[in-house]
C-alpha positions, 0 to 999 in steps of 0.5 A: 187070472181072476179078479176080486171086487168089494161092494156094500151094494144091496142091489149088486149083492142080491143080483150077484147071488140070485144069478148064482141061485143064492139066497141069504141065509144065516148059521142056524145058532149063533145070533139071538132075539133080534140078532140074525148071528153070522151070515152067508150067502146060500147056493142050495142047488151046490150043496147037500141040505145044509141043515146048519143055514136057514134062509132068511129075507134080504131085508134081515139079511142086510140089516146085520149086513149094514149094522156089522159095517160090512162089505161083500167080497166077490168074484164073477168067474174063476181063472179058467172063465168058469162063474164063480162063487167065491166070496166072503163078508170084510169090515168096511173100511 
């Protein structure tokens, strides 16, 4: 069975994605001025170049990650053991 976590730990965060080969990156589109728009978390190694996401800093990342109150839902291994990328961004409680 695998099992879910939450956090708005920048630290947890960043070393959950880098071990995944993730980067911060936003939806090329939907923000404006100083507005990142919608965030995701990049794994370009399992993807073919998604022309839609552009990198951004974990800076900027997390400036809309906290101004949107936001927290990070996650996975580490899926039900068979396997390391997961599963996640998703949920309003802080």
């Amino acid at each position: 069975m695998s099992e879910s976590k939450q956090t708005h730990n920048h630290e947890e965060i960043k070393q959950w994605a880098s071990a995944r080969g993730g980067v911060p990156a936003k939806v090329k589109g939907t923000g404006s001025g100083d507005d990142e728009g919608v965030l995701r978390i990049h794994f370009p190694e399992n993807s073919e170049n998604d022309d839609r996401l552009e990198e951004i800093s974990w800076e900027d990342f997390f400036d809309k990650f906290d101004a949107e109150r936001l927290d990070f839902l996650y996975q580490d291994k899926k039900a068979d053991g396997e390391v997961s990328t599963f996640h998703k961004f949920v309003n802080r409680g």
